[in-house]
N, C-alpha and C positions, 0 to 999 in steps of 0.2 A: 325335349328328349323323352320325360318318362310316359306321355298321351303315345307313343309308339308301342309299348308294353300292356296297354289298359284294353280290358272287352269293351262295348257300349254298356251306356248308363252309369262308368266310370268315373266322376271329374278330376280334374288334376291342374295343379298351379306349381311354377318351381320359380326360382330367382336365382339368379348365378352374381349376387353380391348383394350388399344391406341396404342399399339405397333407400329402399319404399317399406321400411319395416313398418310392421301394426300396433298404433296405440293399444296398450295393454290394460285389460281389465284389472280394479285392485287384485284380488286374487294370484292374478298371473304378475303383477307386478311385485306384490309378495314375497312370491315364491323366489322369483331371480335377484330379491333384496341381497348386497353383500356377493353377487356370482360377477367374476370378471365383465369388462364391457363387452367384451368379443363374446363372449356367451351370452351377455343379454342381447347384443343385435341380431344373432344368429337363431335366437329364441324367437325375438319379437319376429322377423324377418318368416321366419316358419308359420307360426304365425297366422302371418297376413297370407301365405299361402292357403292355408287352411281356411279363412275364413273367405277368399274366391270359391274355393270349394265347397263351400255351403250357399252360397250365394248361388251358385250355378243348381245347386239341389233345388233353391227357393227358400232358402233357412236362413234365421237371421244369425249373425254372429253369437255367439259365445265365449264364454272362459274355457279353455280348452286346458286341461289341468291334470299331471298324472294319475291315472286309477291305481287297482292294485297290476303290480308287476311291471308297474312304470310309466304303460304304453297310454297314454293319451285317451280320457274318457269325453265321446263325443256325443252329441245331443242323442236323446232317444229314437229309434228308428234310422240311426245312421252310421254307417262303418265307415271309417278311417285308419290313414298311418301317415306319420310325418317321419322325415328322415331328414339331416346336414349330415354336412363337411367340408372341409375348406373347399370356397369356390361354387357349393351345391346349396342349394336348400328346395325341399317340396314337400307337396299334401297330394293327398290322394282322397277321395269320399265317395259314398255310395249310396241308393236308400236300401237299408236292410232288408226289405223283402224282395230286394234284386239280386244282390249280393251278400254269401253269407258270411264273408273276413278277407279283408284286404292285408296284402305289408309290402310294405316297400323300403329300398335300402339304397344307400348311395355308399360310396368308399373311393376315395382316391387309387388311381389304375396304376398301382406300387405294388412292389412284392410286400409277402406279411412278413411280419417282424419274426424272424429268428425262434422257433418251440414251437410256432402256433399253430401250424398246419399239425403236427403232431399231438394236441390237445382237443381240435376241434375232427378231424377224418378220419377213420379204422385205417385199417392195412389196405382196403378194397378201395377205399374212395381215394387213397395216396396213389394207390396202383394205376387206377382211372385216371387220373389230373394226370398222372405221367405219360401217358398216354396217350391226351391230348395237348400238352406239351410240348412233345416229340411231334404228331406233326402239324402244329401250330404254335411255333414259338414265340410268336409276336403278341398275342392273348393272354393277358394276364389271369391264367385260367385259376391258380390258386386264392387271390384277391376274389373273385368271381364267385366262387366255392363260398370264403367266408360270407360275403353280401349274402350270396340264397338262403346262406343259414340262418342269416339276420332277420331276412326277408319272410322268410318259413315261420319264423317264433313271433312276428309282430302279426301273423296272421291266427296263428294257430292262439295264444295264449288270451286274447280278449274274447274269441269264441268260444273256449273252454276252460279261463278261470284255471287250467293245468301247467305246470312248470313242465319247459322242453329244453335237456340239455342237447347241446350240440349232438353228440355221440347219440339223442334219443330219434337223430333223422337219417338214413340213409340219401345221399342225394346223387343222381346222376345228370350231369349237364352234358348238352347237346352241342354241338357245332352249329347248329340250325336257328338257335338265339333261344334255346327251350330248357326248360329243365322240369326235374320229376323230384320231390322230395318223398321219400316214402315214410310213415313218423311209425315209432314205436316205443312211445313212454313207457314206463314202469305204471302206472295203472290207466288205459288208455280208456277215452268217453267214448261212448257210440257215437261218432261219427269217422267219415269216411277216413282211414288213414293215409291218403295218397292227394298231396297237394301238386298242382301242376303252378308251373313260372317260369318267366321269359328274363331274360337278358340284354343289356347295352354295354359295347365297349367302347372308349375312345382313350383318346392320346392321353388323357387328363381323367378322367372318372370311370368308374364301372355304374352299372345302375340296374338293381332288379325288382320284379314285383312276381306275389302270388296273389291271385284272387281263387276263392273256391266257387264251384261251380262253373268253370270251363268249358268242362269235358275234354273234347281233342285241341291242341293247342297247335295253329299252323305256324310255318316258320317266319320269322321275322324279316 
C-alpha cells in the first residue's frame, strides 16, 4: 500500500503481521529490554522493514535507535520514518540529497477517541472535516486528519531539530488522495512552511506520507 504515496527514489517495505521480524542489534535489543512481547515483535518487525529499505538504498543494516524527539535516527546521508499499528507495520528511506524529510503514519480506519479532534483542529479545520464528512460519509476523514498530522511532525521535526504541536499545522485534505499541511511554529527555521502529502483509505487502515520536495502533487 504505502509505494502508492512515495515520489521516485523513495523505498519502502511494510508487513501486515510479525512473522519475519529482524534480529536485533544489542542496542536495539536493549532498548525493548522489559517492553511487552507485542511491542517487541512489532519493533523488531519495523525493523526489518527498515533495514529492506536501506538495502534497496545499497546501505548496510544498522541499529536504528531513537534520536532526539523520538523519531528514529538513520545512517548518515539518509532520511527515513517507521510507523505500526495493529495489523500494519512500514519504513520508508531516502538518500538525503534526494529527498529532504520524509514521515509516514499508519492508524487503524476508526473514529478518534472522544476530546481528540478537539485538542488536535481549530474551529476551521473542524469545519473542513465536516464538510467532507457530509459528502463522503464513508471516509474516515477525522482519523485521516490525525495520521497527516502524525505524518507532517515525523517529517518536519528530524529536519529541523524544532518541536511542532498539532495546533502548530494548519492542514487541508483533499478528496483527491492529497493533502497540504501548512506549518506555523512559534519560532519557525528558514525553510519552506508548506509540506505537501497524499493519503490511503481502506476498510481496515488509513495510511499517510509527506515528502518535502514534491512540488505539485497529482491525485492518487
Amino acid at each position: 500500500m504505502i509505494e502508492q504515496l512515495l515520489p521516485p527514489g523513495v523505498t519502502s517495505s511494510e508487513a501486515f503481521d510479525d512473522a519475519a521480524p529482524a534480529p536485533l542489534f544489542p542496542a536495539e535489543a536493549a532498548l525493548m529490554a522489559g517492553r511487552r512481547a507485542r511491542r517487541r515483535r512489532q519493533f523488531a518487525t519495523a525493523r526489518a522493514c527498515a533495514r529492506r529499505c536501506l538495502s534497496q538504498l545499497g546501505r548496510r543494516p544498522v541499529a536504528l535507535l531513537p534520536g532526539p524527539g523520538g523519531a528514529p535516527a538513520w545512517p548518515d546521508g539518509v532520511v527515513g520514518s517507521i510507523t505500526h499499528c495493529d495489523g500494519y507495520r512500514a519504513a520508508v528511506a531516502a538518500h538525503a540529497r534526494d529527498t529532504a524529510a520524509l514521515g509516514i503514519d499508519a492508524e487503524p480506519a476508526g473514529p478518534l477517541p472522544p476530546g481528540v479532534l478537539s485538542l488536535i483542529a481549530s474551529d476551521t479545520e473542524r469545519a473542513h472535516l465536516a464538510e467532507l464528512s457530509a459528502a463522503d460519509p464513508a471516509t474516515p476523514w477525522e482519523r485521516l486528519f490525525f495520521s497527516a498530522k502524525e505524518a507532517t511532525y515525523k517529517a518536519w521535526y528530524p529536519a529541523t531539530s524544532t518541536w511542532l504541536g498539532f495546533r502548530d499545522a494548519t492542514l487541508a485534505l483533499r478528496p483527491d488522495g492529497t493533502f497540504t499541511a501548512t506549518l506555523h511554529p512559534p519560532q519557525p527555521p528558514p525553510v519552506d512552511p508548506v509540506y505537501e502529502g497524499r493519503w490511503l483509505a481502506s476498510e481496515s487502515l488509513v495510511i499517510t506520507a509527506v515528502a518535502r520536495g514534491w512540488g505539485a502533487v497529482p491525485p492518487v
